[in-house]
C-alpha positions in Angstrom: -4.7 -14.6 14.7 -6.7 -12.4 17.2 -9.6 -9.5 16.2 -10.5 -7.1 18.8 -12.9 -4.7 18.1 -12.8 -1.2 20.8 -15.7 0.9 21.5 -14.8 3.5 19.6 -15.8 1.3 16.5 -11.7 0.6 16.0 -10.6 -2.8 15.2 -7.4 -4.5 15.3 -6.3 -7.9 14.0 -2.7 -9.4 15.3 -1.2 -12.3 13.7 1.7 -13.5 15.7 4.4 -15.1 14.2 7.6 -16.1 15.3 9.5 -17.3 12.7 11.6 -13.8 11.3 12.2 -10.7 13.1 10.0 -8.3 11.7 6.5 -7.0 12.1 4.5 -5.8 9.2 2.0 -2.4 10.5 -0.5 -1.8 8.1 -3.7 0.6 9.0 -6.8 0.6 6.1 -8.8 3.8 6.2 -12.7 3.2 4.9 -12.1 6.0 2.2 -11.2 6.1 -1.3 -12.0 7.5 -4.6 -16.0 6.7 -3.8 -15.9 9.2 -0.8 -15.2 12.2 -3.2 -17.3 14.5 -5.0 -16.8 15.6 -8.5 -14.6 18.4 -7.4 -13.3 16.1 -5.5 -11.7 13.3 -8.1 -8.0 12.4 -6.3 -8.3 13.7 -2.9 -8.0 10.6 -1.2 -5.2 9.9 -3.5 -3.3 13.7 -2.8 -3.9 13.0 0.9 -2.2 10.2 0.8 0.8 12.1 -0.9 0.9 14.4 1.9 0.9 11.9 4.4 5.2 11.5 4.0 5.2 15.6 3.6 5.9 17.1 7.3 4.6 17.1 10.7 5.7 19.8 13.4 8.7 18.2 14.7 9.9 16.4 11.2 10.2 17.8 7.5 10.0 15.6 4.4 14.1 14.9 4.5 13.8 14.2 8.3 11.0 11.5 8.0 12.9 10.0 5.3 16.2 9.9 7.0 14.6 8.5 10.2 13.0 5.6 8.2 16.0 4.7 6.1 18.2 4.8 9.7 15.9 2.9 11.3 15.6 0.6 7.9 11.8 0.8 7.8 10.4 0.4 5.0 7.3 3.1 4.2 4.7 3.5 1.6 1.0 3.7 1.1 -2.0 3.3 -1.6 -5.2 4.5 -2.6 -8.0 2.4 -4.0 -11.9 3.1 -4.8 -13.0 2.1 -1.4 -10.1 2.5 0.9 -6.5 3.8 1.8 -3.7 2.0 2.9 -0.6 3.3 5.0 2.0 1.1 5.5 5.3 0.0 6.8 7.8 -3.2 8.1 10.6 -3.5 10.3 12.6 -5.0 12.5 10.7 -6.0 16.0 13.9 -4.0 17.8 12.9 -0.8 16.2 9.7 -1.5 15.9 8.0 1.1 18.4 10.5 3.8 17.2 9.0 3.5 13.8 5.4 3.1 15.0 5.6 6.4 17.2 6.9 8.5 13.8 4.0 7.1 11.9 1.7 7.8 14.4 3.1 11.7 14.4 2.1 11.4 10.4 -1.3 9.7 11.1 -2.3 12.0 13.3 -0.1 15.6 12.8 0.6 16.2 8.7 1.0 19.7 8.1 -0.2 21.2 4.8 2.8 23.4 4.2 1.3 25.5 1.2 5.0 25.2 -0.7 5.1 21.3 -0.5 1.8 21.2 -1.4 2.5 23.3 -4.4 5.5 20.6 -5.7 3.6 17.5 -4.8 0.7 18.9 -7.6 3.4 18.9 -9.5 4.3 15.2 -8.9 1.1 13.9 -8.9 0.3 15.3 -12.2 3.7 14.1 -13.6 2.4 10.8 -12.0 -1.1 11.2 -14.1 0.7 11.9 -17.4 2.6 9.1 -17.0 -0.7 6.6 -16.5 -1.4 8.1 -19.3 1.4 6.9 -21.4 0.7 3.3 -19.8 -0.9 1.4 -22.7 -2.3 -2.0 -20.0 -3.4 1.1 -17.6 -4.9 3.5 -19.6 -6.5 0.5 -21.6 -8.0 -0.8 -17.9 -9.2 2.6 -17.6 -11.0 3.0 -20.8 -13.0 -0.4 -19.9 -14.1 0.8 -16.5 -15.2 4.2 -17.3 -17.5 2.3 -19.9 -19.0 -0.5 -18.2 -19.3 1.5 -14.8 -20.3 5.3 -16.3 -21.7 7.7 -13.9 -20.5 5.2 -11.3 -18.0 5.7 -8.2 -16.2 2.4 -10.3 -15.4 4.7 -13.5 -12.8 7.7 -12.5 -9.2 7.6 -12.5 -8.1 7.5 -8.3 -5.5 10.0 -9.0 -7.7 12.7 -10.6 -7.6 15.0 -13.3 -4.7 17.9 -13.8 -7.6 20.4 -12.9 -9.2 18.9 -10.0 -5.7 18.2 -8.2 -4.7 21.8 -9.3 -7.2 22.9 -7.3 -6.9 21.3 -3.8 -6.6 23.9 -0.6 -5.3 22.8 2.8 -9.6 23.2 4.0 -10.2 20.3 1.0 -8.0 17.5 2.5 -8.7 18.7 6.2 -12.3 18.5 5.3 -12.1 15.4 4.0 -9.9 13.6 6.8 -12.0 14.7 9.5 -14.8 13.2 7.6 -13.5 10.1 6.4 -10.6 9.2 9.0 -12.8 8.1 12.0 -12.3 5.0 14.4 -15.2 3.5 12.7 -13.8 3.6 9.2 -10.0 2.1 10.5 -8.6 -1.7 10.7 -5.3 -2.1 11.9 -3.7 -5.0 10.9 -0.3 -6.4 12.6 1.7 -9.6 11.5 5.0 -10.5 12.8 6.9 -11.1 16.1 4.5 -9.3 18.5 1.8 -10.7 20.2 -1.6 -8.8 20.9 -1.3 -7.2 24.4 1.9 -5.4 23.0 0.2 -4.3 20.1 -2.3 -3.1 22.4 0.2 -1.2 25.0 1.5 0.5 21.9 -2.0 1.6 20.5 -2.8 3.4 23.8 0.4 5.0 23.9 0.2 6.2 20.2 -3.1 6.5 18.9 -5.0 7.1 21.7 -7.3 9.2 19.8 -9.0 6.1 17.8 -9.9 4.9 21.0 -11.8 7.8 22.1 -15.6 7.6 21.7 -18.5 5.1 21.6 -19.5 3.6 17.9 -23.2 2.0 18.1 -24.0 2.1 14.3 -23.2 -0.7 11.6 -20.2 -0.7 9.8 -20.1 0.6 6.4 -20.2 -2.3 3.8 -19.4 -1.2 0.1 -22.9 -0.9 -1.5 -23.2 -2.9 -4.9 -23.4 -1.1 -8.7 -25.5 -2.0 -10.5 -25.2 -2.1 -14.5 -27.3 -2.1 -16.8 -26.9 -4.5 -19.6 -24.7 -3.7 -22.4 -21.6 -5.0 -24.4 -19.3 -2.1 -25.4 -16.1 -1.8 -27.9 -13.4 1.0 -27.4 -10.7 0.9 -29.3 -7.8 3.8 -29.0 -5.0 4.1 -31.6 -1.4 4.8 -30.9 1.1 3.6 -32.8 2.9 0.2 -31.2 3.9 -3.0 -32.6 0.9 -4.4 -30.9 -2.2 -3.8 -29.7 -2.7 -4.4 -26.1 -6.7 -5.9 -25.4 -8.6 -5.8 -21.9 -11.9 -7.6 -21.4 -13.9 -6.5 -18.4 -16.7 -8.6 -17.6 -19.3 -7.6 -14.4 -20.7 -11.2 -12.9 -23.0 -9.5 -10.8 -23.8 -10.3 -6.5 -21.6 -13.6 -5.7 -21.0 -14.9 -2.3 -17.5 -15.6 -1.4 -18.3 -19.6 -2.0 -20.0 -19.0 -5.7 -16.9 -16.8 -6.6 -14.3 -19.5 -6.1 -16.4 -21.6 -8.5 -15.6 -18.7 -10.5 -12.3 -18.3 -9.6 -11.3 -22.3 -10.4 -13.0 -21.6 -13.8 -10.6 -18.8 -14.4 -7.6 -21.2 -13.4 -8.6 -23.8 -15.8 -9.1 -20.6 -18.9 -6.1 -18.4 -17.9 -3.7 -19.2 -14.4 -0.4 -21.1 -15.8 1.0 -22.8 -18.9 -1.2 -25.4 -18.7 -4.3 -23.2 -19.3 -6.8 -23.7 -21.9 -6.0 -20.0 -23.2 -2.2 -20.3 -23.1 -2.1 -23.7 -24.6 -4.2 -23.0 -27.4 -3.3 -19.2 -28.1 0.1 -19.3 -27.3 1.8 -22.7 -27.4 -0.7 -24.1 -30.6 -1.4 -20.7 -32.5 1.8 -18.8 -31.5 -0.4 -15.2 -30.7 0.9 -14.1 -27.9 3.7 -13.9 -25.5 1.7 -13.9 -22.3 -2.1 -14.3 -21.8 -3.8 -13.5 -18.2 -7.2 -14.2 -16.9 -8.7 -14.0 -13.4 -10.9 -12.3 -11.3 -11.0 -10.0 -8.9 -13.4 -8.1 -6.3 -14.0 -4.4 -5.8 -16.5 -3.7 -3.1 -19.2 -6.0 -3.7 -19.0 -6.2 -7.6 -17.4 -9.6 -9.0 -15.3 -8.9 -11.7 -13.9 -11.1 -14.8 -10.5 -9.9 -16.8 -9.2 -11.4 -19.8 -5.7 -9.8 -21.2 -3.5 -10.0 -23.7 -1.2 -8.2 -26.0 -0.8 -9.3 -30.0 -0.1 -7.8 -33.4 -2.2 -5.2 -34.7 -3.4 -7.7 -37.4 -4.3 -10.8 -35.1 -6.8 -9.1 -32.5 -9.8 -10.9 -33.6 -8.1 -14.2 -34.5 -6.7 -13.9 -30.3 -10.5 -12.9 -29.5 -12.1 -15.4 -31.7 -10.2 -17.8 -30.0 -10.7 -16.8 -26.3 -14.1 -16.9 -27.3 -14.4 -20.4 -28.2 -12.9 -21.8 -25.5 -15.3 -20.2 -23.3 -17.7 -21.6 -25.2 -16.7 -25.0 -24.8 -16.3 -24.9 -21.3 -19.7 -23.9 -21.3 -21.0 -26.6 -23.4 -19.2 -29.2 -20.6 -15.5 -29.9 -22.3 -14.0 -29.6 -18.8 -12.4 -32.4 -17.6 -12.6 -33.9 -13.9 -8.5 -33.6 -14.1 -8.2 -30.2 -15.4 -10.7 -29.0 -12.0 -8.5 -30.9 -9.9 -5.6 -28.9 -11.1 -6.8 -26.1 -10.5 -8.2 -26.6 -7.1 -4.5 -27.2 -6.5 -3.0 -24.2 -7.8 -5.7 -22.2 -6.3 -5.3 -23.3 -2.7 -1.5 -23.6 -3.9 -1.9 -19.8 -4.5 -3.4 -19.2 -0.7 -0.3 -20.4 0.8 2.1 -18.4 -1.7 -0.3 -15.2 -1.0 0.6 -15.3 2.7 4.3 -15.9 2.3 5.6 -12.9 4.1 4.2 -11.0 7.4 3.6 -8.2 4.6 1.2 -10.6 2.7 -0.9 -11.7 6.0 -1.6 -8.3 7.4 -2.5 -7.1 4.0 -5.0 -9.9 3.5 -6.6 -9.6 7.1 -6.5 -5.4 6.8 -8.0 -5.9 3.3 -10.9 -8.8 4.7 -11.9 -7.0 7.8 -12.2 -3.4 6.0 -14.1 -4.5 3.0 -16.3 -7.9 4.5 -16.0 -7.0 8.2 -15.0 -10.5 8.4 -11.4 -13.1 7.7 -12.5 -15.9 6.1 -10.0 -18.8 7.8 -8.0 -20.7 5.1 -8.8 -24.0 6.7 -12.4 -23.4 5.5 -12.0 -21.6 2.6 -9.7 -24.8 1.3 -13.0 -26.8 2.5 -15.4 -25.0 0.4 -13.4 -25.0 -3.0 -12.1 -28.5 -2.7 -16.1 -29.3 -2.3 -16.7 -27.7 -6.0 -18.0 -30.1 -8.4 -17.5 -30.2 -12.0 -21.0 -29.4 -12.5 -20.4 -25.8 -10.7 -17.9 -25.0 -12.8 -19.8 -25.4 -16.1 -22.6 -23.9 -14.6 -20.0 -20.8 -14.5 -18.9 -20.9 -17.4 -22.4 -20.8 -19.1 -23.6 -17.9 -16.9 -20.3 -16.0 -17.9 -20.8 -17.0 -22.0 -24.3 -15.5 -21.4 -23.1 -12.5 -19.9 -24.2 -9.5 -21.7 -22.5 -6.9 -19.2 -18.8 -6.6 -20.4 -16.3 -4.2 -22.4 -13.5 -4.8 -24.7 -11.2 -2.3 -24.6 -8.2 -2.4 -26.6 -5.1 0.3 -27.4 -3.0 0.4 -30.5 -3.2 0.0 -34.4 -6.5 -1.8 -34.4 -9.5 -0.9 -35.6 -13.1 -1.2 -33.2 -14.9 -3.2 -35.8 -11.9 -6.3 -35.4 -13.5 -6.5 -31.9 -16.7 -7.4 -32.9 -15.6 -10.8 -32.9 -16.3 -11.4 -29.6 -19.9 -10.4 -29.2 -21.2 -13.3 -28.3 
């Protein structure tokens, strides 16, 4: 793997590898839902709708065709703190697919009629988050524990906000957002870095114009006050789908995968403290998740599970006491030593395709300016000690910022359960 970073503030990361004939292109734009205003909420998200729209030489149906007759695959995604554009193909048709992207990257026309239908979709696409129970329940939790936050709105919008876009709004915010500085380009596949770099100069050209002397930008960390909230939201299912969101505050990357074995040995597999106990022993649920995850520089902790209307706060009541007995020490040397095998187990699986490894390196070097290598990151969590991990667990038991956030037939007050 090789990072070069241009003088325009650009940088580009190439992992070469040999084995297949592809090459995955991914490019990360620094701007996501936390770059809009309030009029703003889904402009990143509607911008990068009208990236597959048209450029001057192709319309919709002709970028499509050329794709699927090339067979390159295309797509893209917003998040709170960045965009994604995307696509993988065969190394042979590799540079025919690069230099249509780049004509989208750089040349989208706002064609007022296409504009007008894709409002259409994306609001079709926000009704139907709506009607998704895990998503809408996800939701609900952030816009709690994050409120007045750039962590609590919906990345697609609302029906009035996208209604309301003009061509100026997503010119405006491109040229604002879309700047050498802000972009990682991340490569993986059969090409090797000086290609990569022929094909940058002869096809965007323009993020290599300019000199960039200032620091990158680094998500900036929210901060949340302490408080333990209960939302409930009925709709009438068989069962009552439950989200627990819990904030565990600044971590460094080697403190989170403390956290992150913890959350192996509660919730990764069917040997899991929560599936043994609340699946295989009590028989209430099908499936029960737990992990965490990072957004910007908050650490987050999700708990999830789905279960009849009737035996939410025997699930919770349960979840709860596990916790607790990690954190009084009833972890076991074994059970860590599992889970620092799935975990790093988990590494390798994550980079299993070119498609995996320049997402993780795009992801890194956007959102930590740095790739950790796996070689040390397999270092640091096989060095965890048992201690570690029940110091975790106590800090998260003691944790007073978290939300639990159900939807379905259940009533708020059978969540009360798991106040601790």
């Amino acid at each position: 793997m090789k990072i070069k970073q241009y003088p325009s503030g650009l940088r580009l990361v190439v992992n070469t590898k040999n084995d297949l004939n592809i090459v995955s292109f991914k490019i990360y734009v620094n701007a996501g839902a936390r770059n809009e205003s309030k009029d703003e909420y889904g402009l990143a998200h509607f911008l990068e709708h009208m990236f597959f729209k048209s450029t001057p030489n192709y319309n919709y149906q002709e970028i499509s065709a050329l794709f699927d007759g090339l067979g390159t695959k295309i797509n893209a995604f917003t998040g709170t703190h960045n965009t994604c554009y995307f696509f993988k193909s065969l190394k042979n048709v590799f540079e025919s697919s690069l230099k249509i992207f780049s004509e989208m990257f750089f040349n989208t026309t706002y064609d007022l009629r296409e504009m007008t239908n894709e409002k259409k979709v994306v609001i079709e696409e926000y009704k139907m988050s709506k009607d998704d129970v895990q998503r809408s329940c996800i939701i609900n939790a952030f816009k709690s524990l994050y409120e007045g936050s750039e962590l609590d709105r919906d990345i697609i919008g609302t029906p009035k906000t996208i209604r309301s876009f003009k061509v100026e709004d997503l010119k405006r915010f491109k040229s604002r957002n879309y700047l050498p500085q802000n972009i990682v380009i991340s490569v993986s596949g059969k090409i090797k870095l000086k290609e990569m770099e022929r094909l940058l100069k002869k096809y965007f050209a323009p993020l290599l114009e300019g000199n960039f002397d200032g620091n990158y930008e680094l998500a900036s960390f929210v901060n949340v006050k302490p408080k333990n909230k209960f939302i409930s939201k009925n709709k009438d299912n068989e069962q009552t789908f439950v989200y627990v969101l819990t904030e565990l505050g600044k971590k460094t990357n080697k403190q989170m995968y403390a956290f992150d074995l913890l959350f192996a040995i509660l919730g990764y597999g069917m040997s899991s403290k929560f599936f043994t106990t609340i699946r295989s022993e009590k028989g209430l649920v099908y499936n029960i998740d737990a992990g965490t995850q990072t957004i910007g520089t908050n650490n987050l902790a999700e708990i999830s599970f789905s279960t009849s209307n009737d035996k939410v706060c025997e699930a919770l009541t349960s979840i709860l006491s596990i916790i607790k007995d990690c954190a009084n020490g009833n972890i076991s040397l074994d059970e860590l030593e599992k889970s620092k095998n799935k975990y790093i187990a988990g590494l390798v699986y994550s980079k299993e395709t070119n498609s995996d490894v320049s997402g993780i390196n795009g992801a890194s070097l956007i959102n930590e300016n740095k790739i950790e290598m796996q070689k040390q990151i397999e270092s640091d969590v096989r060095a965890i000690s048992l201690e570690q991990i029940i110091t975790c667990a106590k800090e998260f038991y003691a944790q007073e910022n978290y939300v639990v956030s159900c939807i379905g037939k259940c009533q708020k007050s059978n969540l009360y359960c798991y106040n601790h």
